[in-house]
C-alpha positions in Angstrom: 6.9 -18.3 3.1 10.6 -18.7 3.2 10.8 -18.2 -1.0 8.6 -15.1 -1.8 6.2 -15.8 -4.5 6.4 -13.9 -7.3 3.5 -11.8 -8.3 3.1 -11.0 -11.9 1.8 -7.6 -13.8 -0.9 -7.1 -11.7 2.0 -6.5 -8.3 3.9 -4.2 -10.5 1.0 -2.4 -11.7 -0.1 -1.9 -8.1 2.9 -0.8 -6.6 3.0 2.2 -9.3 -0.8 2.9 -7.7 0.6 2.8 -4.0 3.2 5.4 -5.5 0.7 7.5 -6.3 -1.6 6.9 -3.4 2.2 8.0 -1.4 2.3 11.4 -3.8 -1.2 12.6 -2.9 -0.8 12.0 0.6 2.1 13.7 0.9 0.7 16.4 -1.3 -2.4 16.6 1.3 0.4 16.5 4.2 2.5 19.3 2.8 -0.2 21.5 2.1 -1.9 21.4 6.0 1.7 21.9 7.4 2.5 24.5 5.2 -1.1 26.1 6.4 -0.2 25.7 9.8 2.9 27.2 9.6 1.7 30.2 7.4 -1.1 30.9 9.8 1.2 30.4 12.7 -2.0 28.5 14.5 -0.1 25.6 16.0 3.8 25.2 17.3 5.1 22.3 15.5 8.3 20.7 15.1 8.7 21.9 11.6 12.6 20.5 10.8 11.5 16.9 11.8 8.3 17.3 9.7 10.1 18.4 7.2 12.7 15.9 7.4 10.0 13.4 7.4 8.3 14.2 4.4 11.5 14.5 2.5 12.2 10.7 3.6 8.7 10.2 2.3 9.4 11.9 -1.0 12.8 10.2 -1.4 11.1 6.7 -1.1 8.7 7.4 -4.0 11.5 8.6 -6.4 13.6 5.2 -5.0 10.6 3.3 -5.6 10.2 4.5 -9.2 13.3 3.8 -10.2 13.2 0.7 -8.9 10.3 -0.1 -11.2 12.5 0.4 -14.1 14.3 -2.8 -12.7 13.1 -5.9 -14.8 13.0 -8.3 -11.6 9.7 -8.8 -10.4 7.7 -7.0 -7.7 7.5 -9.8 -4.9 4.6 -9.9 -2.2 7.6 -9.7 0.7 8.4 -6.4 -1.0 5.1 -5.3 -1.5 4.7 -5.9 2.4 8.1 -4.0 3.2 6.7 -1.2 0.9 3.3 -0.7 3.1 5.4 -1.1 6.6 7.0 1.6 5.0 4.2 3.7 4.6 3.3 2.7 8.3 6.0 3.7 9.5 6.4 7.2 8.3 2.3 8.2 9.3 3.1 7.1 12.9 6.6 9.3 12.9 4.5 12.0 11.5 1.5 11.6 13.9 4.1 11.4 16.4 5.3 15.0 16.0 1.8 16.3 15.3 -0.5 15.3 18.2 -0.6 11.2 18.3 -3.2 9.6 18.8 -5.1 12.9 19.0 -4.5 14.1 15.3 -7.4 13.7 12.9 -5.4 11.6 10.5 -4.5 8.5 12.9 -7.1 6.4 11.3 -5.4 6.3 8.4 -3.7 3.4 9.1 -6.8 1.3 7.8 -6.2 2.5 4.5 -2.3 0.6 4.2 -3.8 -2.3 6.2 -7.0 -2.3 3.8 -4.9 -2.6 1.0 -3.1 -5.3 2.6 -6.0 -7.0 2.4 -6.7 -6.7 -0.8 -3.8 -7.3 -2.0 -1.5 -10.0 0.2 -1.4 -12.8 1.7 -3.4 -12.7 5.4 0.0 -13.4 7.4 2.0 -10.2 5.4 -1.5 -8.7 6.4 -1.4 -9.8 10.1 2.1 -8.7 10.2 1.5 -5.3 9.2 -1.8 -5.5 11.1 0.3 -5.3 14.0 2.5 -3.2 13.2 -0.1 -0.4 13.2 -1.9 -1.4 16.6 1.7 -1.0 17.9 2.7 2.3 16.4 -1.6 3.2 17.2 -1.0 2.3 20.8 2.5 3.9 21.3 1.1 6.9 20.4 -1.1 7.1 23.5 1.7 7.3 25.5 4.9 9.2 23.5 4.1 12.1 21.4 4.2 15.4 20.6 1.2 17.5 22.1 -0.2 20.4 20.4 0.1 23.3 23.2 -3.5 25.4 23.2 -2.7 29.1 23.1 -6.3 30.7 24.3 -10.1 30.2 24.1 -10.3 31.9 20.5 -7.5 29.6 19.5 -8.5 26.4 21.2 -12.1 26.9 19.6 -10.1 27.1 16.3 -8.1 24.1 16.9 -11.5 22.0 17.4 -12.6 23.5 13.8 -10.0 22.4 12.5 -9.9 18.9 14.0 -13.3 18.2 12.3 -12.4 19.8 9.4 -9.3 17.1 9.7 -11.7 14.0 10.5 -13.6 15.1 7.6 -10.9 15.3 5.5 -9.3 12.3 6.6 -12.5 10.6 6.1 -12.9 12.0 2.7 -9.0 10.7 1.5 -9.6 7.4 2.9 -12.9 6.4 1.6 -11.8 7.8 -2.1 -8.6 5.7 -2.2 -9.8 2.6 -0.8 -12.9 3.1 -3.1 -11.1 3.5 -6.0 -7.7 2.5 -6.0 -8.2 -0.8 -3.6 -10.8 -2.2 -5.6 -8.5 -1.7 -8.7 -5.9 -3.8 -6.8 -8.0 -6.2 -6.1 -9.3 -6.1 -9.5 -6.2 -6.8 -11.5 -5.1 -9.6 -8.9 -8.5 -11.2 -9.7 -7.6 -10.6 -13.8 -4.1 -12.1 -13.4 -5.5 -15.2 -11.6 -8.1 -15.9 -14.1 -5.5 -15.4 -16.9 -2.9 -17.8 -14.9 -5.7 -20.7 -14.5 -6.6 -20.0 -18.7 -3.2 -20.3 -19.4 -2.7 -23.5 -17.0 -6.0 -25.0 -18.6 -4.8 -24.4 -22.2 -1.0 -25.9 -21.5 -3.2 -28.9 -20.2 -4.8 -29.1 -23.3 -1.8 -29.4 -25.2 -0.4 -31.9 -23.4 -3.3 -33.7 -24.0 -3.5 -33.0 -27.8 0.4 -34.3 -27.6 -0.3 -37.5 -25.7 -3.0 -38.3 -28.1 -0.6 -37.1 -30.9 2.0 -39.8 -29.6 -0.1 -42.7 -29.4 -1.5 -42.4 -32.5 2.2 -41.8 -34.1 3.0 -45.4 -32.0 -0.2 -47.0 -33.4 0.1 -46.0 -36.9 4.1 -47.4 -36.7 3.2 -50.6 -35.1 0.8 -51.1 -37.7 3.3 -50.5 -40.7 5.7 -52.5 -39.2 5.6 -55.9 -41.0 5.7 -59.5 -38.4 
């Protein structure tokens, strides 16, 4: 594992699929802060957020134009680029509740494409990465202060509203981007073994090529 393998089409054309995957999260994530803080229902941290998101934002534009590179995306990278993503939903659930906020389970979606899409120790790796940033937010993090009956009962709303919502983000992009991951890793495979078979083939039509060349000389050649 010291020499990263290099991953062909099918790597690049996934990581332009986790930079999308990144944009509508972080659309999703702007718009509930920006309810919360135009509905004034919760006290938040709003600079950090912010800050956060922006981070988030800047690594998708920094990941773009690194796609413009010709060097290959490698699966070390591809790892680096979900720890990434890791990374940035725990320092968000961090400021926003911890391991109470509706959103925490997303950190099987990352790990699921993982799965898909890497090798199982890049997956273990990141595997526990997110039990450790999961399990860190028992104990450090941000609590949401309750502000009344009326607004607690509102806060539960919206937390199922949230688990829904989660639910609902999760299950479409693991439904439909994953399996396209995994999908084009299959297609690049069977197009690497068709291409190994037929450059087999030709060195067998060559060797046969040679020996007959060799036979048809030694025959010309006069004792």
């Amino acid at each position: 594992m010291n020499t990263p393998v290099q991953l062909l089409s099918a790597s690049r054309q996934n990581l332009w699929r986790l930079i999308l995957i990144r944009l509508l999260v972080l659309a999703a994530q702007s718009a509930a802060l920006g309810f919360a803080y135009l509905s004034d229902l919760l006290p938040l941290p709003w600079l950090p957020l912010a800050i956060t998101l922006g981070v988030s934002l800047a690594i998708c534009l920094l990941t773009a134009l690194r796609m413009r590179a010709p060097w290959p995306v490698t699966e070390l990278e591809y790892a680096v680029q979900l720890g990434c993503d890791l990374l940035i939903h725990s320092v968000l659930l961090y400021f926003s509740g911890g391991s109470t906020n509706p959103f925490v389970s997303y950190y099987l979606v990352p790990l699921t494409i993982a799965a898909a899409t890497l090798p199982w120790v890049y997956s273990m790796l990141l595997s526990g990465l997110a039990l450790s940033g999961y399990t860190a937010l028992l104990i450090w993090y941000h609590p949401l202060h309750l502000l009344g009956m009326h607004q607690e009962a509102t806060l539960i709303s919206l937390h199922l509203f949230g688990m829904w919502l989660n639910f609902a983000l999760s299950a479409a992009f693991i439904t439909f981007f994953v399996v396209k991951m995994a999908a084009a890793l299959r297609l690049q495979d069977q197009l690497r073994a068709q291409r190994h078979e037929e450059s087999m083939r030709d060195q067998q039509s060559l060797a046969v090529a040679t020996q007959a060349a060799g036979a048809a000389h030694e025959l010309g050649t006069p004792l």
